[in-house]
C-alpha positions as CSV (number, residue, x, y, z in Angstrom):
1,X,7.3,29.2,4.7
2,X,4.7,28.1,1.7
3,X,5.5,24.0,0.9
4,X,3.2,22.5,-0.7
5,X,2.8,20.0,-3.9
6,X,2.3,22.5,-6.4
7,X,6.2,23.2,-6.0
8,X,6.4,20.1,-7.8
9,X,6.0,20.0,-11.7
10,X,2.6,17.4,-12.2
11,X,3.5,14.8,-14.5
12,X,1.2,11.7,-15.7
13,X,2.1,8.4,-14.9
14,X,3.8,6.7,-17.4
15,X,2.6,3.4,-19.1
16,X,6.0,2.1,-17.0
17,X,5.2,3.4,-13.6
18,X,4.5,1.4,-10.6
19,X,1.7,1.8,-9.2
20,X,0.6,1.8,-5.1
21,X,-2.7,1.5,-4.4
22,X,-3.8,2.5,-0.4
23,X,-6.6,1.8,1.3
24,X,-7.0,3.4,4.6
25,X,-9.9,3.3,7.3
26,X,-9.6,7.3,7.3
27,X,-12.0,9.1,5.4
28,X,-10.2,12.4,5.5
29,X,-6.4,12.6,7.2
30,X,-5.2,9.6,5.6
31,X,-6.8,10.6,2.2
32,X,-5.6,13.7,2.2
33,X,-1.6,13.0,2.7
34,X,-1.2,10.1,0.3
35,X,-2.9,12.3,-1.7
36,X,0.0,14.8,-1.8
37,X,2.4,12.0,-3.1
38,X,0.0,11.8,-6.6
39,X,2.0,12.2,-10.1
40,X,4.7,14.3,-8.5
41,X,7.1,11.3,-10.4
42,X,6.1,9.5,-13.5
43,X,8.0,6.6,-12.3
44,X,5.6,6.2,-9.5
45,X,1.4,6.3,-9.8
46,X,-0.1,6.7,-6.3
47,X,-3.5,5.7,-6.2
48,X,-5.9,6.5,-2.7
49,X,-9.1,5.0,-2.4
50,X,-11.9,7.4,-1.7
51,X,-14.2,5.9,0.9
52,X,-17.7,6.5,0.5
53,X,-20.3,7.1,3.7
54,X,-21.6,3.1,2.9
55,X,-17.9,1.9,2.9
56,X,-16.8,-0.4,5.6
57,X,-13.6,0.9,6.9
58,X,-13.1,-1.9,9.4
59,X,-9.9,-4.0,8.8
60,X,-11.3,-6.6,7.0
61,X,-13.9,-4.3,5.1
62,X,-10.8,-2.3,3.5
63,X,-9.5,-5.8,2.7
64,X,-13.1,-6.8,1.1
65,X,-12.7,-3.8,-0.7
66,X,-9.2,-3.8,-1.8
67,X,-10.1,-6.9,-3.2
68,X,-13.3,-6.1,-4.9
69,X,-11.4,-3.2,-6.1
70,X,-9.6,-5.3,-9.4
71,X,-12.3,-7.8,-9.7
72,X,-15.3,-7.9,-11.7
73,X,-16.6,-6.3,-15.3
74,X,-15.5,-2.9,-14.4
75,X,-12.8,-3.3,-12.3
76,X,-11.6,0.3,-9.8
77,X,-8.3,-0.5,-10.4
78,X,-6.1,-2.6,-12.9
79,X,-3.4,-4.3,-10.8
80,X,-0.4,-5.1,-12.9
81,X,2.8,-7.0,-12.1
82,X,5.0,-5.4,-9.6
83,X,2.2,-2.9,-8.7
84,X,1.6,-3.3,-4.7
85,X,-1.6,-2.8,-2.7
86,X,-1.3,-1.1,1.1
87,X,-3.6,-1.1,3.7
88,X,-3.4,1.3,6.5
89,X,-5.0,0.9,10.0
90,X,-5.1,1.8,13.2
91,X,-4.4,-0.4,16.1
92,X,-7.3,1.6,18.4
93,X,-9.8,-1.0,19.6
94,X,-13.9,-0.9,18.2
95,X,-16.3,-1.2,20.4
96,X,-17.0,-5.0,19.4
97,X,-13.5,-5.8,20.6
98,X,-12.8,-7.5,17.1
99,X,-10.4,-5.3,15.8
100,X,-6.7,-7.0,16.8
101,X,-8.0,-10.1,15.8
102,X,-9.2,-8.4,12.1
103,X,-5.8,-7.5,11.9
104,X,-4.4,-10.6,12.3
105,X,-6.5,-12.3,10.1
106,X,-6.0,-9.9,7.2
107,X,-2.3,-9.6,7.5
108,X,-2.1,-13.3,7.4
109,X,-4.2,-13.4,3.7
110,X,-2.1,-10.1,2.7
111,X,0.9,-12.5,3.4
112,X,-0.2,-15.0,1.0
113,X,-0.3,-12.1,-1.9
114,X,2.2,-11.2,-4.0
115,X,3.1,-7.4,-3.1
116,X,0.1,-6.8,-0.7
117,X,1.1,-5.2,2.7
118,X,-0.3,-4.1,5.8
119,X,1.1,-1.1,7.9
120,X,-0.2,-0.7,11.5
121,X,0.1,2.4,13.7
122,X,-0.3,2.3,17.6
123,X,-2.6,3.8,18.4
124,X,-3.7,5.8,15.3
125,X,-2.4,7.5,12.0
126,X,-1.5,10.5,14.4
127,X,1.7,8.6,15.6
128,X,3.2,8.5,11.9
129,X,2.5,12.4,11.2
130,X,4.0,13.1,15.0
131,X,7.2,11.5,13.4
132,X,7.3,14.6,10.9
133,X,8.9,16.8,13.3
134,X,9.7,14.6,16.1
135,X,12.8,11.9,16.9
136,X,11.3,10.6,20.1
137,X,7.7,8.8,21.3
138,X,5.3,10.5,23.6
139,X,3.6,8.3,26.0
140,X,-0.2,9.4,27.0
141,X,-1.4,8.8,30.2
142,X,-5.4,9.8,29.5
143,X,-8.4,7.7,28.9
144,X,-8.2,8.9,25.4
145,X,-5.3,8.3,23.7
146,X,-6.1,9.3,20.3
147,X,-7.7,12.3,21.0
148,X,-4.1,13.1,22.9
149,X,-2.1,12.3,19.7
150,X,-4.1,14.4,17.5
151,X,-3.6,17.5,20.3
152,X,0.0,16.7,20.2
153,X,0.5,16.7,16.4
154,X,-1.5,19.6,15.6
155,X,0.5,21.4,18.2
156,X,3.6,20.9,16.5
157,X,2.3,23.0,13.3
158,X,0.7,26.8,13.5
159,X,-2.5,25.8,11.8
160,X,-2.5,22.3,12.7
161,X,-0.7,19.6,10.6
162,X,-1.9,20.3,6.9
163,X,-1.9,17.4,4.2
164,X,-1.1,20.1,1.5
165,X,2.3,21.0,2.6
166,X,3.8,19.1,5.6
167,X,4.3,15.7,3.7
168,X,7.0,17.2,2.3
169,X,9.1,15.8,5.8
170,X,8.2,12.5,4.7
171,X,12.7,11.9,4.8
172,X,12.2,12.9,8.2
173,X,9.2,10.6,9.4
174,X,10.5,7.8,7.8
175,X,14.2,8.0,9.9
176,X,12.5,9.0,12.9
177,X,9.1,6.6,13.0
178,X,11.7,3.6,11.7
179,X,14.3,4.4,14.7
180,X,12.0,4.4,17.5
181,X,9.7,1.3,15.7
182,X,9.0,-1.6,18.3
183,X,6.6,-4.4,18.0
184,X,5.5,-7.5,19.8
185,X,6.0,-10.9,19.0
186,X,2.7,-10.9,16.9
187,X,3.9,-8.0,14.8
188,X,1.8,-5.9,16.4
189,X,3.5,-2.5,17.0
190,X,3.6,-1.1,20.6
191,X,2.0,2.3,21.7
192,X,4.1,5.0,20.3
193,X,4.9,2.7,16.8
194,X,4.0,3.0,13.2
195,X,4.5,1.1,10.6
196,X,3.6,3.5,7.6
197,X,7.4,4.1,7.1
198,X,7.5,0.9,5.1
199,X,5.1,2.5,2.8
200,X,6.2,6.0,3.2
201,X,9.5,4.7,2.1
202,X,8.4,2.7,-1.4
203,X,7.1,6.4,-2.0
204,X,10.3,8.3,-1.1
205,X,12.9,6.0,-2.7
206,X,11.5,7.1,-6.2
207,X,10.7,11.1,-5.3
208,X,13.4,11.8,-2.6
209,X,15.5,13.9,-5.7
210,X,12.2,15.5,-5.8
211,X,11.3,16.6,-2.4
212,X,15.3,17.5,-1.5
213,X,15.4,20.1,-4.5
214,X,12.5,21.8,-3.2
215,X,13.4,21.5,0.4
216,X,16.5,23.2,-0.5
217,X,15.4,25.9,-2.3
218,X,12.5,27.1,-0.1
């Protein structure tokens, strides 16, 4: 079975579409399947920052950058009312021990913005694609729990998972990462927990006609 968002007629956002604009700490994975989500609907403009090698991709560098991202004379991005900005981390600890509390601290000032979220996965992006084909949470016993998710979701695909055509499940992530969601009392979700559905589902409330037509006639 081909998928993949060519299936989709490309259309340019119109002056009228709402625009998202991600940020996520991964350079490639993350990149890669917001990516598919670009100008499949004019109603919708989906906009992924590239990170470059100098980039700080810890929480509160994407934050820095979001933010430096519609300031100044030549502004990245133009942010324009009802347009929202996502950021999209990990909940794997640094080295330094200073990532949870990073969190905090950015979801807090993304609090006190008008449409400016922050969507967690426990412990990496991994968990969210895992959702794509899977209704239930797998619990890792090794020392190296990322590495164990990544194992687990490229099993689930011949080829690995592949940004160009398995986002088209996104309908399925979405009810499957949503039903087994859990968190702590510091919004912080448990081991096994994404949070990307709430992003996932700003996407799919405007394309799901899209992606059901195709899904039914591959």
């Amino acid at each position: 079975m081909i998928l993949t968002n060519r299936l989709f007629e490309r259309q340019a956002p119109s002056r009228e579409a709402k625009s998202l604009y991600i940020f996520c700490e991964g350079k490639e994975r993350e990149y890669k399947y917001f990516k598919y989500f670009e100008r499949i609907d004019s109603r919708i403009n989906v906009e992924v920052y590239k990170l470059n090698p100098h980039d700080d991709n810890s929480p509160q560098g994407l934050l820095d950058l979001a933010e430096n991202s519609f300031i100044g004379d030549k502004p990245k991005f133009t942010l324009q009312e009802n347009d929202e900005v996502w950021i999209v981390l990990d909940s794997d600890p640094d080295k330094s021990n200073s990532r949870e509390e990073q969190i905090k601290k950015i979801k807090s000032e993304c609090d006190l913005k008008e449409n400016w979220f922050v969507v967690e996965s426990n412990p990496c992006f991994e968990v969210w694609l895992f959702f794509h084909q899977n209704d239930k949470v797998e619990e890792f016993e090794s020392d190296d729990v990322c590495k164990s998710w990544k194992k687990k979701v490229n099993e689930n695909y011949e080829g690995g998972f592949d940004s160009r055509r398995h986002p088209i499940f996104i309908e399925e992530a979405i009810e499957n990462a949503e039903r087994n969601f859990k968190a702590n009392e510091n919004r912080k979700p448990l081991k096994g927990s994404s949070e990307v559905y709430l992003l996932a589902k700003t996407i799919f409330n405007v394309i799901k006609d899209k992606i059901r037509k195709v899904k039914n006639n591959l």
